[in-house]
C-alpha positions as CSV (number, residue, x, y, z in Angstrom):
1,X,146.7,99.9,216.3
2,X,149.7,99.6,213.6
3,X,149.9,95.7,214.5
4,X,146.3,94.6,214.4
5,X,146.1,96.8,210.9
6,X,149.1,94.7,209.4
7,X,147.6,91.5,211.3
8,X,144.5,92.1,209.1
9,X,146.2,92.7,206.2
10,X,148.7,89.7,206.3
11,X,145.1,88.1,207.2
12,X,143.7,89.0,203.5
13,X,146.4,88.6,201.7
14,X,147.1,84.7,203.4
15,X,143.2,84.1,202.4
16,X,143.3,85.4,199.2
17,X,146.4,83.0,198.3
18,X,145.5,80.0,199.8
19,X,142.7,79.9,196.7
20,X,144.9,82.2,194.2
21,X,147.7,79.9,194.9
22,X,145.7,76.2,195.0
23,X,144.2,77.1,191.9
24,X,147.5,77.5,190.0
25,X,148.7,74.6,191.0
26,X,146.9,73.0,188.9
27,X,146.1,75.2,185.6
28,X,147.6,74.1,182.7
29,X,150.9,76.1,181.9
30,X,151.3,76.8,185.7
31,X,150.8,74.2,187.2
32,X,152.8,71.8,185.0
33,X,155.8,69.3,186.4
34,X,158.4,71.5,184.3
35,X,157.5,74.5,186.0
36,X,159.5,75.1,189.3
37,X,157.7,75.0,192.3
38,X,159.3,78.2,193.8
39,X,158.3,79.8,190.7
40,X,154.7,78.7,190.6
41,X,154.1,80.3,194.3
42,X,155.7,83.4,193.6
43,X,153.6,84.1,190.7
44,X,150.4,83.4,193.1
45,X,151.8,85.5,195.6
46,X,152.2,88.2,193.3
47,X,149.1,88.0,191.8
48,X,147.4,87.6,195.0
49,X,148.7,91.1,196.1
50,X,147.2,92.6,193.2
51,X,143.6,90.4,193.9
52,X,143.6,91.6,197.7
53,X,142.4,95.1,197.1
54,X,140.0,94.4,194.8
55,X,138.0,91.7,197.0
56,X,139.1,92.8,200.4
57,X,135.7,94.4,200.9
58,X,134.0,90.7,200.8
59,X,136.4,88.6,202.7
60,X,135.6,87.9,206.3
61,X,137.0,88.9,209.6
62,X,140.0,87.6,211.1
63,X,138.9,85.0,213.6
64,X,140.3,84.6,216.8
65,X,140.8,81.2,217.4
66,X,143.2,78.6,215.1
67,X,140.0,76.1,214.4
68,X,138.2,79.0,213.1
69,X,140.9,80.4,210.8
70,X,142.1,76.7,209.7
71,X,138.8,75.9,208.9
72,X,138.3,79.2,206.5
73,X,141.8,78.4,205.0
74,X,140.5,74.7,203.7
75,X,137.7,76.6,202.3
76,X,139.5,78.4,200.4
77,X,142.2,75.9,199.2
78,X,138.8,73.7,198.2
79,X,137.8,75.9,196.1
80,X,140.9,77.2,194.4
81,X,141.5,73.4,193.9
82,X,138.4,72.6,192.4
83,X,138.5,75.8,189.7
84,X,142.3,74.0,188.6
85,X,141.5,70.9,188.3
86,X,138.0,72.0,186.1
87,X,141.2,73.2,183.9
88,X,143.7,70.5,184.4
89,X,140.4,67.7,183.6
90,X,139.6,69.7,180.2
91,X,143.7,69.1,178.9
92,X,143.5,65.4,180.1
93,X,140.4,65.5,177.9
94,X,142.8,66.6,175.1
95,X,145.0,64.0,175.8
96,X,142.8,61.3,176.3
97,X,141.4,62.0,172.2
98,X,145.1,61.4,171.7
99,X,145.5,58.3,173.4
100,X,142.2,57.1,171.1
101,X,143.9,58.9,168.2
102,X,146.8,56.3,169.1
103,X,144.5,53.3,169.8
104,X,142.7,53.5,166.5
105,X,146.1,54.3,164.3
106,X,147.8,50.4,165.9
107,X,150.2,53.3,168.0
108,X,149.3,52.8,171.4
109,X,152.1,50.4,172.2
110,X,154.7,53.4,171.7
111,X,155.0,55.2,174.2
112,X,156.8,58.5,175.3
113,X,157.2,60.5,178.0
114,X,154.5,63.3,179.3
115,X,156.1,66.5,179.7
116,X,152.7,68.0,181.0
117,X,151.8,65.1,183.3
118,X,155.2,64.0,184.2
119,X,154.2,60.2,182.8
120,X,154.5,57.8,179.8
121,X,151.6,58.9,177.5
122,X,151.1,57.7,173.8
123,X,152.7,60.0,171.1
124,X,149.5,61.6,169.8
125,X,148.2,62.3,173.4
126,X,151.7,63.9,174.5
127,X,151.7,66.4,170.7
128,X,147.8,66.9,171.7
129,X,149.1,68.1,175.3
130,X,151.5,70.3,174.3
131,X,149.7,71.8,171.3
132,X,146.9,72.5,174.2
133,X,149.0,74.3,176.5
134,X,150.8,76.1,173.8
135,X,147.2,77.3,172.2
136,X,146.0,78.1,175.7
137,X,148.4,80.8,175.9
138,X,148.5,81.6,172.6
139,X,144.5,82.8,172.3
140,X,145.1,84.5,175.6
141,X,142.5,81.9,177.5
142,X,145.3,81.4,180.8
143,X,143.7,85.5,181.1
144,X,139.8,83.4,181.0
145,X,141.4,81.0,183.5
146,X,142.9,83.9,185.8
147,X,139.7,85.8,185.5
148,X,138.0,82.8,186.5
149,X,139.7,82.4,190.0
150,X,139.0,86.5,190.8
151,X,135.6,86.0,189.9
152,X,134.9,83.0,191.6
153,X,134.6,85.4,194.8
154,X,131.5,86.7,192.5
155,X,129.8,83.5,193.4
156,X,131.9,81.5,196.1
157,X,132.1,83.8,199.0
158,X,135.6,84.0,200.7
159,X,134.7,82.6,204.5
160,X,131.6,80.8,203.4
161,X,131.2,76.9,203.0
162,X,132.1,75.4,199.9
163,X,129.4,74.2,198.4
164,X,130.6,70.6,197.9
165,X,127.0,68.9,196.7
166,X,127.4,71.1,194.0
167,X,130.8,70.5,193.6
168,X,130.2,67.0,193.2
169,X,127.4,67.1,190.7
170,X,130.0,68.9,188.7
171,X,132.7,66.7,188.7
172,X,130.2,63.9,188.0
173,X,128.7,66.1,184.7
174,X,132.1,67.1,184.1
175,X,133.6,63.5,183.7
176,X,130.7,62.7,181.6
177,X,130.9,65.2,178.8
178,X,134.7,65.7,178.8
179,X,134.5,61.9,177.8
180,X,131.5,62.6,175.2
181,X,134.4,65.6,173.9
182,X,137.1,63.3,173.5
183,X,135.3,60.7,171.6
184,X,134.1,63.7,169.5
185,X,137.4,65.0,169.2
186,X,139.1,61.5,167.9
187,X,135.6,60.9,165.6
188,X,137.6,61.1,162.5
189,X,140.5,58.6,162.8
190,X,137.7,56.5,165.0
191,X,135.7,56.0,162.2
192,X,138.2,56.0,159.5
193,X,139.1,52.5,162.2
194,X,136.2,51.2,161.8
195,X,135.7,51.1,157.9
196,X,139.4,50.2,157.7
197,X,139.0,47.0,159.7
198,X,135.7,45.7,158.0
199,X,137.4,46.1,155.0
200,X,140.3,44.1,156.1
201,X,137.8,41.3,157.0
202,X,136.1,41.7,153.9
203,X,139.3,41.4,152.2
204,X,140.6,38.4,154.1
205,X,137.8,36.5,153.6
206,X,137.7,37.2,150.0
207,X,141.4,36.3,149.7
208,X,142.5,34.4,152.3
209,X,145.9,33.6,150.7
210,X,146.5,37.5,151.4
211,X,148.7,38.5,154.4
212,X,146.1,40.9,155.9
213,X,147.8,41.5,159.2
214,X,151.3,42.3,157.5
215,X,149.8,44.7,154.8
216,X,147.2,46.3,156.5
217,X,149.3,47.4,159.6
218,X,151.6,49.9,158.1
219,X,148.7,51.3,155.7
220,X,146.2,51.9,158.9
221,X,149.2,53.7,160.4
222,X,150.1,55.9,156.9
223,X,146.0,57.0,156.2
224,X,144.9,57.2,160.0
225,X,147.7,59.9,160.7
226,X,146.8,61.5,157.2
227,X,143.2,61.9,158.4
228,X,144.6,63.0,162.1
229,X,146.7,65.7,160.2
230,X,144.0,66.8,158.3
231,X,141.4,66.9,160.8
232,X,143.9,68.3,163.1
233,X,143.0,72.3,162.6
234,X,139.6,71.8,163.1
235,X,140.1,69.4,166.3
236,X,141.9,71.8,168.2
237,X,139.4,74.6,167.3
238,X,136.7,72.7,168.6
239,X,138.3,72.1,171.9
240,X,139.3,75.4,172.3
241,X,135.5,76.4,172.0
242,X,134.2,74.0,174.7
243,X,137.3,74.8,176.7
244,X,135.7,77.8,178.5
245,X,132.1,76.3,179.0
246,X,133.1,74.9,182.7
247,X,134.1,78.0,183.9
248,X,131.0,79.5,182.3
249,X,128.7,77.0,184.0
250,X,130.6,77.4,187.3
251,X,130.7,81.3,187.2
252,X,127.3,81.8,185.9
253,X,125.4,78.8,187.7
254,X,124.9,77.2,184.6
């Protein structure tokens, strides 16, 4: 009686970490290269006991065969990976506005290293990373992103299929409007780009004698990281605002 009773719970508590503890893996500020490993799996684990109670009533029976419990396990990690990487996607979204931050300001070819993605990254994408992370926590969303993986029992059963067509039609709107958000969110220094550069031509072909390359380099750089500075407040606020609306869409079958 005792050792079926601890079988079930060790049972709950295995499924309710295999998607605690996949999800985290990947959420920014957990899941980053700079966070230990050990560390990253104790915190699941911990939060995972607390979880178990609470959604114990809707998880499903231990099966009896090693196919059956294997195959509710990859459930479970399948979904817990799919709600991180719906977070880990919206800070590359961040970064990528820094790469074309970098791209429009003649920065691109300077490179430094990622401390979020573990990779070279330009210098306006790694500052946009780390201010992400660091606002994340600040405004208290990593409780949203939390929230979001206890909830997602609310509308992804433990033990039931993941719903992968839906899944995919996700990713795919996902990929499509975190691009559409990073174009929005580098707009300003974009734009200022554009104007900068036809007025170059204009001025090159209106005084060709002029070295336009050698002046206009250096002054591109100076204006487009004044207009990235100033833009910079309301830039971050905006992405902090669409930030939640995956979650929102997954959670309430938006």
């Amino acid at each position: 009686m005792l050792s079926s009773f601890l079988q079930g719970d060790l049972f709950a508590l295995f499924m309710v970490f295999s998607r605690i503890g996949s999800g985290m893996m990947l959420l920014p500020g957990f899941g980053e290269t700079y966070v230990s490993s050990r560390f990253r799996l104790l915190l699941a684990l911990a939060i995972s006991v607390v979880v178990m109670p609470l959604v114990s009533d809707s998880l499903p029976t231990m099966p009896d065969d090693f196919l059956s419990l294997f195959i509710l396990l990859i459930g479970e990690i399948v979904i817990g990976i799919f709600l991180g990487a719906t977070a880990r996607f919206m800070l590359v979204v961040l970064q990528t506005a820094g790469m074309l931050v970098a791209q429009a300001t003649n920065m691109s070819a300077a490179q430094a290293f990622d401390p979020t993605q573990g990779t070279q990254g330009s210098l306006t994408g790694n500052m946009l990373g780390i201010m992400g992370v660091l606002l994340i926590f600040v405004t208290n969303l990593h409780h949203m992103m939390l929230g979001a993986l206890i909830r997602s029992y609310d509308v992804f059963p433990a033990g039931a299929a993941p719903p992968v067509d839906d899944f995919a039609h996700m990713a795919t709107r996902l990929v499509s409007e975190g691009l559409g958000l990073a174009l929005q969110l580098a707009a300003p220094v974009m734009l200022f780009a554009l104007i900068f550069q036809v007025g170059l031509g204009l001025m090159a072909r209106l005084m060709p004698q002029m070295h336009v390359f050698f002046i206009g380099m250096p002054l591109q750089i100076m204006l487009g990281f004044s207009i990235f500075a100033m833009s910079l407040g309301a830039m971050m606020t905006w992405y902090l605002d669409h930030f939640v609306l995956p979650f929102s869409i997954i959670l309430n079958g938006g």
